[in-house]
N, C-alpha and C positions, 0 to 999 in steps of 0.2 A: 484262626484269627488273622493270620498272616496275610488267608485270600482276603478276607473281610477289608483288610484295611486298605490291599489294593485295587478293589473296585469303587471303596471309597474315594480313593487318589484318584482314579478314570473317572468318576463320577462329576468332584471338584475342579478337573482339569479340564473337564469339556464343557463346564459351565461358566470358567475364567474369562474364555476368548471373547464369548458372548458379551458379557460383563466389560470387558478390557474395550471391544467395540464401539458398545454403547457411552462409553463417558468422551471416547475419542471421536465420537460424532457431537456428542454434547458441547464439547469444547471447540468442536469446529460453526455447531452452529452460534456458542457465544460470543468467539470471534468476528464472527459475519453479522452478527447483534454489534458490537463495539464497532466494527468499518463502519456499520450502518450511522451509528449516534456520530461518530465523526465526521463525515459528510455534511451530517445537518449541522453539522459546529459553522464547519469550512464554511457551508452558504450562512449561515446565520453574521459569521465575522466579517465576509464578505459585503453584505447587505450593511453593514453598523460602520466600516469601514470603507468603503468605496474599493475592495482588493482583498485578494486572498492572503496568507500569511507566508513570511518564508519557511523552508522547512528548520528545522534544528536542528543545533551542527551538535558534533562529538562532545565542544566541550559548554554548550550554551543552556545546561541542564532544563531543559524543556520547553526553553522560550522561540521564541524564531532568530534566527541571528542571518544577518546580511553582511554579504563581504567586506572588504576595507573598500571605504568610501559609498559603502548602499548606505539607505535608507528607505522610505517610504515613497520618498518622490520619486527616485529614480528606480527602486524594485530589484537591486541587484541584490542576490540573496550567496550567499557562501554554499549553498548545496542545492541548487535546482534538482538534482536529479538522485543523489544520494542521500538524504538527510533523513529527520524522524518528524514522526506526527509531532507540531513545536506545544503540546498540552498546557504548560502553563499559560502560553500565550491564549488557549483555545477555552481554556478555565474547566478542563476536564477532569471529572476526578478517577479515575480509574490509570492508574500511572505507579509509577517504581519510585524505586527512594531520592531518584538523581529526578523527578519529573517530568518523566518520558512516558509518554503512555504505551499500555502490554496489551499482549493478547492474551488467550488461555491459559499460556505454555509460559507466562510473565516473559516474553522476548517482548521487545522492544519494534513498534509498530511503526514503519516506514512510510516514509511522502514525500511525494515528487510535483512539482508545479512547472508549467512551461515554462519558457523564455520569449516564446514567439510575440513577435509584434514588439519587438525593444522592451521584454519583461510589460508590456501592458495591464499583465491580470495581476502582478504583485506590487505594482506603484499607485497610491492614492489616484482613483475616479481614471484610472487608464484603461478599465474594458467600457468598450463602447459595446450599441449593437452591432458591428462591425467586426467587431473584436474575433481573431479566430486564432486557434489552440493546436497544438501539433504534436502532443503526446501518445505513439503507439501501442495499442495493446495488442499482443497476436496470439494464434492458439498455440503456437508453437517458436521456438526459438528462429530468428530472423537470420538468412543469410546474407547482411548487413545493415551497414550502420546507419542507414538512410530511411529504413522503414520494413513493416513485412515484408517476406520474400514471394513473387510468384504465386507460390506452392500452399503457401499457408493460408488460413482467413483470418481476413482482418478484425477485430472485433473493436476496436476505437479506431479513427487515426485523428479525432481532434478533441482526446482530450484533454481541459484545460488544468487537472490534478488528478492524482491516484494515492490509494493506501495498499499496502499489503502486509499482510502477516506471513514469515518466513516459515510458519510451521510449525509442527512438532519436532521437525528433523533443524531445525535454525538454520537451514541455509551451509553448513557446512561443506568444505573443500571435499569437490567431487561428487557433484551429485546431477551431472548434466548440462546439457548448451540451455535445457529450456530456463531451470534456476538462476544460470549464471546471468540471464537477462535482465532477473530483478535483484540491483547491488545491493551487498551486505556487505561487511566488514573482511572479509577474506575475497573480495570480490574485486578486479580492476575496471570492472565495465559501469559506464556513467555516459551513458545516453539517454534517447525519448523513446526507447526501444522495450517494451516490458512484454511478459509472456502470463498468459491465465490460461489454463484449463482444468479439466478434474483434475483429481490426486491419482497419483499413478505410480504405483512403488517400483515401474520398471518402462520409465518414457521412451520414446522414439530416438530421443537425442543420449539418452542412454541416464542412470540413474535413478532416485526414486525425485520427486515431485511431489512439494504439498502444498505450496505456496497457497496464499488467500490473497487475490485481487480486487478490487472495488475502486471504478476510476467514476468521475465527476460529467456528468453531460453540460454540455456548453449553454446548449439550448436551454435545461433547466436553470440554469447557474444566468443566463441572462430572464427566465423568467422572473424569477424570484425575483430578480433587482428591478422589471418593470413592475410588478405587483407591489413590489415596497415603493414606486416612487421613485429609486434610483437612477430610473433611465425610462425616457432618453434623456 
C-alpha cells in the first residue's frame, strides 16, 4: 500500500508543474488581453478628448489626477512616469476595490505618458502632427538616465505612453537593474527609461524578471486622430 500510494504522490507531482504552467501562462496571456483593451481606452479617450489622460496617483483612487496647479490646459499631471492606469477616468471595468485597474495576479496596472513638447500629448488638442514623444523602452536595463545604453536594443524611443504589469512576482525589492527600470512602489526610479523582454527567472542584470510591457505607437495614436477628424 505504502508503494502504491508513493507512485501515486510521483504520478500527482509530475502532473502539477504541467498544470501550475499552464494557468501561469493563461494569466499572462490575460494580462496581455487587458494591456491590449487599455490601449484602445487610451486612443479612444484621446480621440473624444483632444489628449491622453494623466496617470493616477496613490491616492486619486482610479481617476487621473494632475499636480498642484495642472489641469487640462496645461497637462501637468502628478505622476508622468510613476502612476497607474487612471480606470475610472478610462470607465474600465476590470479594477480593485480602490478603482485601479489589475492584472491577473489583481496587482495594480501601471502608466506612464511623456512630458515631451511642454506635456503636449496630456493638455487639451496639444498633439499635433508634429507632435513627438520620448518614452524609452529597452531590452534590457539602460546604463543611464538619458535613454538605452550602446549595448542594448532599442525597442521604442518615442513612445507617447506605456502599460505594464509588474508580474506574478509584483516587482518586489531585488529582483534586478532590468525591473528596477519599471517603478513600483519600493522603487526610487522615475524616468522615460523602461525595460521589456521575455520572462526570465535568472536575467543578465541579475534576478528574476516578469514584467508585462505594452507602449502606445505615436504613429498610430496620431492615426486614429486623423481618421476621427481630429487632426490636422
Amino acid at each position: 500500500m505504502a508503494m502504491v500510494l508513493m507512485i501515486v504522490g510521483l504520478l500527482l507531482g509530475s502532473l502539477m508543474v504541467p498544470i501550475a504552467a499552464r494557468i501561469e501562462q493563461g494569466k499572462i496571456a490575460d494580462t496581455q488581453q487587458t494591456e491590449a483593451t487599455i490601449i484602445e481606452a487610451l486612443l479612444g479617450y484621446a480621440i473624444a478628448n483632444g489628449r491622453l489622460p494623466c496617470p493616477a496617483s496613490a491616492t486619486s483612487y482610479g481617476a487621473e489626477s494632475f499636480a498642484s496647479g495642472g489641469n487640462e490646459s496645461n497637462g501637468l499631471c502628478s505622476n508622468f512616469y510613476n502612476g497607474w492606469v487612471p480606470a475610472v477616468t478610462l470607465g474600465l471595468s476590470n479594477v480593485d476595490p480602490q478603482g485601479y485597474a489589475v492584472d491577473a495576479w489583481n496587482n495594480r496596472i501601471h502608466y506612464a505618458v511623456t512630458i515631451a513638447s511642454s506635456n503636449a500629448f496630456t493638455k487639451t488638442n496639444g498633439i499635433s502632427l508634429n507632435s513627438t514623444a520620448d518614452l524609452y523602452v529597452c531590452a534590457s536595463a539602460s546604463a543611464n538616465g538619458s535613454g538605452c545604453s550602446v549595448a542594448n536594443s532599442i525597442l521604442s524611443a518615442t513612445a507617447p505612453a506605456l502599460i505594464y504589469s509588474l508580474g506574478k512576482n509584483a516587482a518586489t525589492a531585488g529582483n534586478g537593474a532590468d525591473e528596477a527600470e519599471n517603478p513600483n512602489p519600493n522603487s526610487a526610479d522615475n524616468d522615460k527609461i523602461f525595460v521589456s523582454h521575455s520572462p526570465s527567472a535568472s536575467s543578465a542584470s541579475g534576478g528574476e524578471f516578469d514584467d508585462l510591457v505594452t507602449w502606445m505607437s505615436t504613429n498610430i495614436l496620431l492615426g486614429r486622430l486623423v481618421a476621427a477628424g481630429k487632426l490636422p
